[in-house]
mmCIF file of the C-alpha atoms, coordinates in Angstrom:
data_MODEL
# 
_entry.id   MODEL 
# 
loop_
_atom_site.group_PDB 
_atom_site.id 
_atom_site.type_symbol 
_atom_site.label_atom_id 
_atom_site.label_alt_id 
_atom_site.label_comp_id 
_atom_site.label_asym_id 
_atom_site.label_entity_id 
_atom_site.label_seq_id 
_atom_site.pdbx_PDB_ins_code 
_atom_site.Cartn_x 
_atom_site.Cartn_y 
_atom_site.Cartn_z 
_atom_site.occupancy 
_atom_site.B_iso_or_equiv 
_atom_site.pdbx_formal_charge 
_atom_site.auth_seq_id 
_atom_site.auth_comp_id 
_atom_site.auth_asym_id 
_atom_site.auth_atom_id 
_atom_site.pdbx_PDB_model_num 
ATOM 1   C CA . UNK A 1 1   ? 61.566 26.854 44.474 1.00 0.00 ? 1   UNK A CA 1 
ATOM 2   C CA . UNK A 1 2   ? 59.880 28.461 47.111 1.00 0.00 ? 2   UNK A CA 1 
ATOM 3   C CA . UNK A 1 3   ? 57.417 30.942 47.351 1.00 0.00 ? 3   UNK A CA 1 
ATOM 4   C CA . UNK A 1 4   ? 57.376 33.902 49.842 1.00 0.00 ? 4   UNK A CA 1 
ATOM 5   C CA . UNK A 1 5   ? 54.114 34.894 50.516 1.00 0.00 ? 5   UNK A CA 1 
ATOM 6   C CA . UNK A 1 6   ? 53.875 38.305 52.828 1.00 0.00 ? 6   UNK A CA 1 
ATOM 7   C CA . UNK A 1 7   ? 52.296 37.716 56.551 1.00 0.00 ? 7   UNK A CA 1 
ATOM 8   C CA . UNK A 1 8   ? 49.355 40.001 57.417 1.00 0.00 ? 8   UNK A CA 1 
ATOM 9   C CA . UNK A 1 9   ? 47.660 40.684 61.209 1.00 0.00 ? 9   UNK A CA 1 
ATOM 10  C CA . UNK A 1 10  ? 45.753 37.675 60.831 1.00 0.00 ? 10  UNK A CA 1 
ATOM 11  C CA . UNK A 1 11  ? 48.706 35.354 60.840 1.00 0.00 ? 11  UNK A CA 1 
ATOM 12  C CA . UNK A 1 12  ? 49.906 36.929 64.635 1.00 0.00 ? 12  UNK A CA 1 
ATOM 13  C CA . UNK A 1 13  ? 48.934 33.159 65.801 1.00 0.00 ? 13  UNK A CA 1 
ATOM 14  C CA . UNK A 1 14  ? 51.132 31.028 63.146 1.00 0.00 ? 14  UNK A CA 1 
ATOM 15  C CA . UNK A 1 15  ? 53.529 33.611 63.225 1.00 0.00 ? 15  UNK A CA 1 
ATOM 16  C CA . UNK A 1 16  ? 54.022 33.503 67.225 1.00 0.00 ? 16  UNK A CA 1 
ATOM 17  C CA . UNK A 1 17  ? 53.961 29.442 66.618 1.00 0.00 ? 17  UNK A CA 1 
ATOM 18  C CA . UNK A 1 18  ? 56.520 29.161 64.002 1.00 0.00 ? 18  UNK A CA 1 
ATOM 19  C CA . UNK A 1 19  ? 59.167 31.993 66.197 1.00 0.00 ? 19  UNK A CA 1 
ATOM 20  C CA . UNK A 1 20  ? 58.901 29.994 69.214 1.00 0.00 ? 20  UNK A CA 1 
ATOM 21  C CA . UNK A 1 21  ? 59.299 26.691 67.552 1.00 0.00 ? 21  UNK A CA 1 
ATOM 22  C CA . UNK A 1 22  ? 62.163 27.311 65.347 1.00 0.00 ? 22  UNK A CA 1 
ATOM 23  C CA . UNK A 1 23  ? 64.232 29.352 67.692 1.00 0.00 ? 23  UNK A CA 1 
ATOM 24  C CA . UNK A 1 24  ? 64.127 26.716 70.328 1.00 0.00 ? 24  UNK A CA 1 
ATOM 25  C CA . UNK A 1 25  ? 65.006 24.171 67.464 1.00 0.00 ? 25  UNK A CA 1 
ATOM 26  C CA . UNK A 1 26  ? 68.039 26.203 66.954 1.00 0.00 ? 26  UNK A CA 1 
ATOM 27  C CA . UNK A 1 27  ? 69.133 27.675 69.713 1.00 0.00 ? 27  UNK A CA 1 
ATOM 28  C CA . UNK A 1 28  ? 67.793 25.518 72.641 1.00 0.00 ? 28  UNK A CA 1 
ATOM 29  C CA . UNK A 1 29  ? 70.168 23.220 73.148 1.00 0.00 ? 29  UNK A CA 1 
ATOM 30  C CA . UNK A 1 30  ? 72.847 25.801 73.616 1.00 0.00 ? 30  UNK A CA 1 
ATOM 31  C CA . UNK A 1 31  ? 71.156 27.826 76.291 1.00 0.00 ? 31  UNK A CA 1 
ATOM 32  C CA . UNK A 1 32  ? 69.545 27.714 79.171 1.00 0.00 ? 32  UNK A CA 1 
ATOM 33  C CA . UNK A 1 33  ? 65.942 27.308 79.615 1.00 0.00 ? 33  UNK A CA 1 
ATOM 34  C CA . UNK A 1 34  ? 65.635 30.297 81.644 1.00 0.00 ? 34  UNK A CA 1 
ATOM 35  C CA . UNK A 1 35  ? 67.219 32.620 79.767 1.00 0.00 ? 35  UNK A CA 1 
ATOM 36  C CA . UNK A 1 36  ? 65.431 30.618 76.741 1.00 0.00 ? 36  UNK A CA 1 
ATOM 37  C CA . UNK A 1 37  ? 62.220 30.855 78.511 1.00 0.00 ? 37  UNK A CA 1 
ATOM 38  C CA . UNK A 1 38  ? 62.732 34.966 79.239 1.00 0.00 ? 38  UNK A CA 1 
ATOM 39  C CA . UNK A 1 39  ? 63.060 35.749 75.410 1.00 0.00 ? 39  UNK A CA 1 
ATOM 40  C CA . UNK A 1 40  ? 60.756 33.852 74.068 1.00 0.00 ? 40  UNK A CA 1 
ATOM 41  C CA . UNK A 1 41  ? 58.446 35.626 76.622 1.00 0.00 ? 41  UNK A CA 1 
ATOM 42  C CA . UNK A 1 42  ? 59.523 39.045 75.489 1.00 0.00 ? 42  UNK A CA 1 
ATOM 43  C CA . UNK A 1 43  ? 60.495 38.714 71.587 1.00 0.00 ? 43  UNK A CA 1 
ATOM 44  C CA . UNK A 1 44  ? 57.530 36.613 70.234 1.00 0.00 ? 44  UNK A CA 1 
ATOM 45  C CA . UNK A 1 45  ? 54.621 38.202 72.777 1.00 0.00 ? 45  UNK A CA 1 
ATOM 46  C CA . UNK A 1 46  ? 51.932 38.907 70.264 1.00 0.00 ? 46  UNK A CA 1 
ATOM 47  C CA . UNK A 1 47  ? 52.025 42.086 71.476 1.00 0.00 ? 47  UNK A CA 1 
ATOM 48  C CA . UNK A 1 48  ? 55.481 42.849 70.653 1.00 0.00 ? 48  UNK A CA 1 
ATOM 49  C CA . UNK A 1 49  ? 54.627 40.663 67.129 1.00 0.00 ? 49  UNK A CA 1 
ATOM 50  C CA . UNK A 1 50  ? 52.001 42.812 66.306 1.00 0.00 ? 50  UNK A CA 1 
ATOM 51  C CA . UNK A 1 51  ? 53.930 46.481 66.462 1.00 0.00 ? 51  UNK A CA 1 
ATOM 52  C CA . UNK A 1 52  ? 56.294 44.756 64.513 1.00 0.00 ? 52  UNK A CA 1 
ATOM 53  C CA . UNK A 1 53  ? 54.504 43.650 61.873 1.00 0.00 ? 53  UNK A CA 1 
ATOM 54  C CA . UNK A 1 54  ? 52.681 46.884 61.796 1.00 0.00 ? 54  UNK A CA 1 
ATOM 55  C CA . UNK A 1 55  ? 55.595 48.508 61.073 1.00 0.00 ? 55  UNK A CA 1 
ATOM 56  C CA . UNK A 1 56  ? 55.819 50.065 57.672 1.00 0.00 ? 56  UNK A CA 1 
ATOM 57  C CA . UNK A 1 57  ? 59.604 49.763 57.336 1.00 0.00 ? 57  UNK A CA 1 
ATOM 58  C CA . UNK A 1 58  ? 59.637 45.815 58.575 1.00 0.00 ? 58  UNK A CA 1 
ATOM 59  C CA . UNK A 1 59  ? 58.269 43.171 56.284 1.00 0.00 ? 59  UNK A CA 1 
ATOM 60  C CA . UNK A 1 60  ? 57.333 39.085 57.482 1.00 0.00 ? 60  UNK A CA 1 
ATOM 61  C CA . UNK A 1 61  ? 57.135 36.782 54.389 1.00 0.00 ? 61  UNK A CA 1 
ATOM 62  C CA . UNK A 1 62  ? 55.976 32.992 54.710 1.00 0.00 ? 62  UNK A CA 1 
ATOM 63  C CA . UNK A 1 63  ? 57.834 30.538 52.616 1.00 0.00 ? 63  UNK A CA 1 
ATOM 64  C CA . UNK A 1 64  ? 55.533 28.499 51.335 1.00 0.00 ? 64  UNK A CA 1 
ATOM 65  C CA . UNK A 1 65  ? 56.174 25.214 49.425 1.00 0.00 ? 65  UNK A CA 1 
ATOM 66  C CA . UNK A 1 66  ? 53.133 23.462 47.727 1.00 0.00 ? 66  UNK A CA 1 
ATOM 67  C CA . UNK A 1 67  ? 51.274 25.477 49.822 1.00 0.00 ? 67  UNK A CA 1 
ATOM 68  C CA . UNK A 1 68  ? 52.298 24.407 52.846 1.00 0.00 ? 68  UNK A CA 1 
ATOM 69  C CA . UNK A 1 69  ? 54.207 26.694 55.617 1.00 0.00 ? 69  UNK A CA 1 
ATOM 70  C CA . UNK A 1 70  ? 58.010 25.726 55.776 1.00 0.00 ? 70  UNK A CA 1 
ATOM 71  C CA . UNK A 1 71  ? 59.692 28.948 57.322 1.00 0.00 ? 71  UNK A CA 1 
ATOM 72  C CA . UNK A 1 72  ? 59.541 32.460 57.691 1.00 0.00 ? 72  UNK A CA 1 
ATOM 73  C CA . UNK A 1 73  ? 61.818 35.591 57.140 1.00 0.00 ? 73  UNK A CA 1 
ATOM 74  C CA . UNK A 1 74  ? 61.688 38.915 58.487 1.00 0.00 ? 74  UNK A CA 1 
ATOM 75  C CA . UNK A 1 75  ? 63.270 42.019 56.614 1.00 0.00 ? 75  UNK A CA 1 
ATOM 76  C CA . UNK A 1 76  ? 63.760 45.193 58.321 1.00 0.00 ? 76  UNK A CA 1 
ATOM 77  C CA . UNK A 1 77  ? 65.234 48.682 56.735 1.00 0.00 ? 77  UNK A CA 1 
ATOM 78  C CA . UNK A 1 78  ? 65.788 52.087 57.985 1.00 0.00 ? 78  UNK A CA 1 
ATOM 79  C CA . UNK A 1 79  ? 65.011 52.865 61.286 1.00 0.00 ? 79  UNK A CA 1 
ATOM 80  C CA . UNK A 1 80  ? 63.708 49.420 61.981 1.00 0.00 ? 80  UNK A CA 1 
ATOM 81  C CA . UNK A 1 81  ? 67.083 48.179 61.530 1.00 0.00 ? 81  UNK A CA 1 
ATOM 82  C CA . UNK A 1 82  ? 68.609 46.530 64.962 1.00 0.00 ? 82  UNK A CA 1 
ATOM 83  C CA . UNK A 1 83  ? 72.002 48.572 64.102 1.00 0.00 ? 83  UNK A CA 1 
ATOM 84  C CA . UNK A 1 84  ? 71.922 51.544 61.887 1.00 0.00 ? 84  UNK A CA 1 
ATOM 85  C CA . UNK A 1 85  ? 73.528 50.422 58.300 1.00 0.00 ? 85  UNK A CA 1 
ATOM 86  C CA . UNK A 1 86  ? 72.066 53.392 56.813 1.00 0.00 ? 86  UNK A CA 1 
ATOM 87  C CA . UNK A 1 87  ? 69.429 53.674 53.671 1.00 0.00 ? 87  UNK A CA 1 
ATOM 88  C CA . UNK A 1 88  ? 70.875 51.291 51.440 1.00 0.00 ? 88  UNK A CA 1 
ATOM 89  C CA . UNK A 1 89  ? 70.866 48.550 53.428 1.00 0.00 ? 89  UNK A CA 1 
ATOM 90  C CA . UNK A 1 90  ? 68.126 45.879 54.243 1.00 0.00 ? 90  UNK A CA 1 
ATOM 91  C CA . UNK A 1 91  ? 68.694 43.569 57.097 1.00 0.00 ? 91  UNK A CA 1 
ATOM 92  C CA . UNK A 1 92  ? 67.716 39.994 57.623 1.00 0.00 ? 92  UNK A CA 1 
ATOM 93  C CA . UNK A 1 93  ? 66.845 39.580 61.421 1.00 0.00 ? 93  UNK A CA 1 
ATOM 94  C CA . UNK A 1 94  ? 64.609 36.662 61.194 1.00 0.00 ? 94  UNK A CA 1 
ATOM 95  C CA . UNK A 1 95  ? 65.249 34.009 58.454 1.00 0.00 ? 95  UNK A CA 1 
ATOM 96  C CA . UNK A 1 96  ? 64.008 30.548 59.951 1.00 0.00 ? 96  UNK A CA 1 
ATOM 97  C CA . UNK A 1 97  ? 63.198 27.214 58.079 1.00 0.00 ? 97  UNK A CA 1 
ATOM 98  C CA . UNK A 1 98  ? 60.664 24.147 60.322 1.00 0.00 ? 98  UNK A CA 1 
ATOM 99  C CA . UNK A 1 99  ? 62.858 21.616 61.737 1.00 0.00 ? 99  UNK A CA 1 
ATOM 100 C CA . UNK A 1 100 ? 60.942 18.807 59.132 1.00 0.00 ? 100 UNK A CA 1 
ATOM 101 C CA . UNK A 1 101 ? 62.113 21.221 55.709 1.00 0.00 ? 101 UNK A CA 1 
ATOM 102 C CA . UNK A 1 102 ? 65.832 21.815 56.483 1.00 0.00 ? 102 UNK A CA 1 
ATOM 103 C CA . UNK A 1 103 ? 68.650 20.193 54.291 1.00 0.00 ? 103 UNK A CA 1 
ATOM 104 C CA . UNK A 1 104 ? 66.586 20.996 51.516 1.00 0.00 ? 104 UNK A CA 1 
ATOM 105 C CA . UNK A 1 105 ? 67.703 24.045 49.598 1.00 0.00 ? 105 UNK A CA 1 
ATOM 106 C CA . UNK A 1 106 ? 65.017 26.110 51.976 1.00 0.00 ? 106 UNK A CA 1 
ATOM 107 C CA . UNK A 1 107 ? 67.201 28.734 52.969 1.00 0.00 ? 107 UNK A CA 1 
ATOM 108 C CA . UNK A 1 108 ? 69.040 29.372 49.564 1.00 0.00 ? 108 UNK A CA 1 
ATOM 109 C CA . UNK A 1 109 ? 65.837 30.130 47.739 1.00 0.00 ? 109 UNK A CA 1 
ATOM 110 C CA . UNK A 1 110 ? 64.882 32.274 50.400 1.00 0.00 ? 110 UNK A CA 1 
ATOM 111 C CA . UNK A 1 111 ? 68.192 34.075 50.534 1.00 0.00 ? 111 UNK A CA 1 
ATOM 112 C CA . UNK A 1 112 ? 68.015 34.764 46.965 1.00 0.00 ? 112 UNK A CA 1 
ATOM 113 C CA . UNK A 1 113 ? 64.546 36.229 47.496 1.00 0.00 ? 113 UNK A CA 1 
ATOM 114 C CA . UNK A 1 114 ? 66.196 38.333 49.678 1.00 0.00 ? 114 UNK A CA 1 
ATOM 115 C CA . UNK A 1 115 ? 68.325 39.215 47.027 1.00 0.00 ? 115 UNK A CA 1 
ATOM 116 C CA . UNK A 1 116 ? 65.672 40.149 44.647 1.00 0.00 ? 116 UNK A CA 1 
ATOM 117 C CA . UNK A 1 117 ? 63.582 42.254 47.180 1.00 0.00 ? 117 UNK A CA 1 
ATOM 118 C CA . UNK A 1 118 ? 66.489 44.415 48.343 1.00 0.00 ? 118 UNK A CA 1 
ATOM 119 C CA . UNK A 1 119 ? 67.369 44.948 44.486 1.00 0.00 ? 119 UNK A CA 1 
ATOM 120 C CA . UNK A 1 120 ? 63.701 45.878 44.150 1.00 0.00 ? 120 UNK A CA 1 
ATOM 121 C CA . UNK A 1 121 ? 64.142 48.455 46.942 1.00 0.00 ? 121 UNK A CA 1 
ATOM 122 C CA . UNK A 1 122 ? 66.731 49.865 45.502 1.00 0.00 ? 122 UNK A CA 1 
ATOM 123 C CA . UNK A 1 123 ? 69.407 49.146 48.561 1.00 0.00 ? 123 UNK A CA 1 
ATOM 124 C CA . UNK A 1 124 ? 72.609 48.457 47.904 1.00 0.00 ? 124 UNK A CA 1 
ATOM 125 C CA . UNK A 1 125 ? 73.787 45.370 50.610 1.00 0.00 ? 125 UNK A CA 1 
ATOM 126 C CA . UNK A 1 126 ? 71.959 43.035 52.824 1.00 0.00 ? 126 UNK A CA 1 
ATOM 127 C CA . UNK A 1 127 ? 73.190 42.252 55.931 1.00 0.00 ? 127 UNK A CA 1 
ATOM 128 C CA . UNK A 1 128 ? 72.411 40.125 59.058 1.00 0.00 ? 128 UNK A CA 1 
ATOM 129 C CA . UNK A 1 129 ? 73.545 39.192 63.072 1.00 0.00 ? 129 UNK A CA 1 
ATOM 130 C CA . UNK A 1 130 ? 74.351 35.261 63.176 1.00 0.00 ? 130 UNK A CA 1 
ATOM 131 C CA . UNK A 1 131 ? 75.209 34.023 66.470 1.00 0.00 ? 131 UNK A CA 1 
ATOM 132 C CA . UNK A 1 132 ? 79.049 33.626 66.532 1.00 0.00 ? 132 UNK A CA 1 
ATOM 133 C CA . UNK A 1 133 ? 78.684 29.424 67.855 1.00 0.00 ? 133 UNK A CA 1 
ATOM 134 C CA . UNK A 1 134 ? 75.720 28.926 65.078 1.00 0.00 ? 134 UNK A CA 1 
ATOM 135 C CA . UNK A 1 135 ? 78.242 27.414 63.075 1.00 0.00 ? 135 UNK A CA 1 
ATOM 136 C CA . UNK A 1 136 ? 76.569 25.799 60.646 1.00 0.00 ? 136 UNK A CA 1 
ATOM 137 C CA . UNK A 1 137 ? 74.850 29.710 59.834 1.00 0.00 ? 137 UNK A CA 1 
ATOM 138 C CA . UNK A 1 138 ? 78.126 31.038 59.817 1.00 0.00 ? 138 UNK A CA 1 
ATOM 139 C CA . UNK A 1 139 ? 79.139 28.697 57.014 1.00 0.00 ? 139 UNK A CA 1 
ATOM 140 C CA . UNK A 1 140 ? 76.157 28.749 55.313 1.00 0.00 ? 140 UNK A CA 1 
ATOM 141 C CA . UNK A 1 141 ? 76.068 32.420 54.830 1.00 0.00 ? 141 UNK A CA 1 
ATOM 142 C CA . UNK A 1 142 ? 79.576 32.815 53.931 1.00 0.00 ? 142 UNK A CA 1 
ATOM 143 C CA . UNK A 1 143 ? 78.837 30.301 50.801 1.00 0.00 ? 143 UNK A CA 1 
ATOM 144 C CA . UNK A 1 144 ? 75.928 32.972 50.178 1.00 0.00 ? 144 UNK A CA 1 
ATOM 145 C CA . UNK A 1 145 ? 78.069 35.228 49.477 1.00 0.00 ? 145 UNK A CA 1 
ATOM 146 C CA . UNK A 1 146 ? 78.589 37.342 53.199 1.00 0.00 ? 146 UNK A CA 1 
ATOM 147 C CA . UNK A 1 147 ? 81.339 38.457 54.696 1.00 0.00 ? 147 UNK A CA 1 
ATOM 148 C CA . UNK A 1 148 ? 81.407 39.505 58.414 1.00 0.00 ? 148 UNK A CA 1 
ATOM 149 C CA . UNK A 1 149 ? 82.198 43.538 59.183 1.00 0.00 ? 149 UNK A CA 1 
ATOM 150 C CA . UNK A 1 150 ? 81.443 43.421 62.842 1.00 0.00 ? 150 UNK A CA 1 
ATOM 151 C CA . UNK A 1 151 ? 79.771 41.820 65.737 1.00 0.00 ? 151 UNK A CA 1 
ATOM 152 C CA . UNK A 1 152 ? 77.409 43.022 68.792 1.00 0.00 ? 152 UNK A CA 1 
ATOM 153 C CA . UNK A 1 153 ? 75.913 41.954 71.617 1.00 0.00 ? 153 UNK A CA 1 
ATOM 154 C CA . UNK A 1 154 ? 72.263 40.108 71.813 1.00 0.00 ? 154 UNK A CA 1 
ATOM 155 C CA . UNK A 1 155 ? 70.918 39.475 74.928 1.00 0.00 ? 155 UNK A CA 1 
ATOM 156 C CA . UNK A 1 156 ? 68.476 36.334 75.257 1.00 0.00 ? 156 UNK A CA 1 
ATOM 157 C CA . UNK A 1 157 ? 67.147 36.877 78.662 1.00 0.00 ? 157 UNK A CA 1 
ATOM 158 C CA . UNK A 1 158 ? 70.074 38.200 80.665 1.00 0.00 ? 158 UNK A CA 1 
ATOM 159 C CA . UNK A 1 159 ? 72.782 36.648 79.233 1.00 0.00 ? 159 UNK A CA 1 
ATOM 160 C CA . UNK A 1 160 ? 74.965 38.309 76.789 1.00 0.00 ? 160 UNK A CA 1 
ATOM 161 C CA . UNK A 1 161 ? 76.549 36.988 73.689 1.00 0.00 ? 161 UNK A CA 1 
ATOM 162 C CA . UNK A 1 162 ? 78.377 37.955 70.014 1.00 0.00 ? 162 UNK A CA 1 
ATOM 163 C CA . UNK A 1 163 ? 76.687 38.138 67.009 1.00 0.00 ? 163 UNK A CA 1 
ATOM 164 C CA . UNK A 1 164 ? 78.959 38.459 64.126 1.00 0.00 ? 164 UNK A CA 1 
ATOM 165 C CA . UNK A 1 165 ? 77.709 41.407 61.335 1.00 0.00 ? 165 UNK A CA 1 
ATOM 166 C CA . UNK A 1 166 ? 77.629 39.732 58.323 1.00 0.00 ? 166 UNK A CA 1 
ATOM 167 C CA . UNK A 1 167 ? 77.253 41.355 54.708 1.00 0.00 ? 167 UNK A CA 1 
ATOM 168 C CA . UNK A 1 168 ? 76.699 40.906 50.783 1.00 0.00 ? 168 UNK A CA 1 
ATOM 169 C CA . UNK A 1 169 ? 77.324 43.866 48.848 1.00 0.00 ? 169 UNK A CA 1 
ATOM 170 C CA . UNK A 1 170 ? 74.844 43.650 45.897 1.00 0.00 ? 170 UNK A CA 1 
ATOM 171 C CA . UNK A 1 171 ? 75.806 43.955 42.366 1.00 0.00 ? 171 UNK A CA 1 
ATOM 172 C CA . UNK A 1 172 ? 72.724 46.779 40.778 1.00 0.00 ? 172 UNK A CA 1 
ATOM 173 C CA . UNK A 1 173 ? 74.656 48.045 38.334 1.00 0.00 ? 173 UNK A CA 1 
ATOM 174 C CA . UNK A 1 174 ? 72.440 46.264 35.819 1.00 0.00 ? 174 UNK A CA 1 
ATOM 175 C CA . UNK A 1 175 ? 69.006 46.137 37.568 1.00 0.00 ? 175 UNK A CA 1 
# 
């Protein structure tokens, strides 16, 4: 099992690493290395890092395994949200394992720790954007547990494409 272990201002530097190095792992091939090159730019700038991680309703956790670094997630609710879901939601709009710790249960123990935070914060469903030709994320969060309820557009330099909406209603009736 893994640990999540929440990032703090000194961490802009591994934090910056890891985004650029896992979102080119998984979405480079598919896109062009300008438009790859633009977003990366503009989304993991440690200035644009920094006001998000400063923000009080957006939270970065390290998964750590034996101490070591193998991914990241970042949670976002209320206004920090990239589409408005309301209160009782918490979205997922960063969840990234290192290329050398995939295929290995990674990403289910961090979804559940997902899980366990949003019950903790009283919301009510998680949700997340997954790129409509990730595949493999589509599947994988449909075995999770999430079911899509919409798409909309994300723009990775100027190019446009889907994401699909995808949700899990949470079960606190007993929590």
């Amino acid at each position: 099992m893994i640990e999540m272990k929440a990032m703090a201002l000194d961490d802009l530097d591994t934090l910056q690493a890891m985004s650029i190095e896992t979102f080119k792992d998984t979405f480079g091939a598919d896109n062009s290395a300008e438009a790859m090159d633009a977003f990366l730019t503009s989304a993991y700038s440690l200035e644009q890092l920094h006001d998000e991680l400063v923000n009080p309703e957006s939270f970065f956790y390290f998964a750590m395994q034996n101490k070591s670094i193998v991914g990241y997630v970042k949670l976002n609710i209320g206004d920090a949200q990239t589409e408005a879901q309301g209160s009782d939601a918490l979205e997922i709009q960063k969840i990234y394992v290192l290329p050398a710790y995939k295929r290995q249960g990674i990403g289910s123990d961090l979804i559940q720790q997902v899980l366990v935070i949003a019950t903790k914060k009283h919301k009510s469903k998680v949700w997340l954007g997954v790129w409509e030709r990730n595949f493999p994320a589509l599947a994988f969060y449909k075995q999770c547990g999430f079911e899509q309820v919409g798409a909309h557009v994300f723009e990775l330099g100027d190019e446009q494409q889907t994401d699909y909406l995808m949700q899990k209603v949470l079960d606190n009736k007993n929590k």
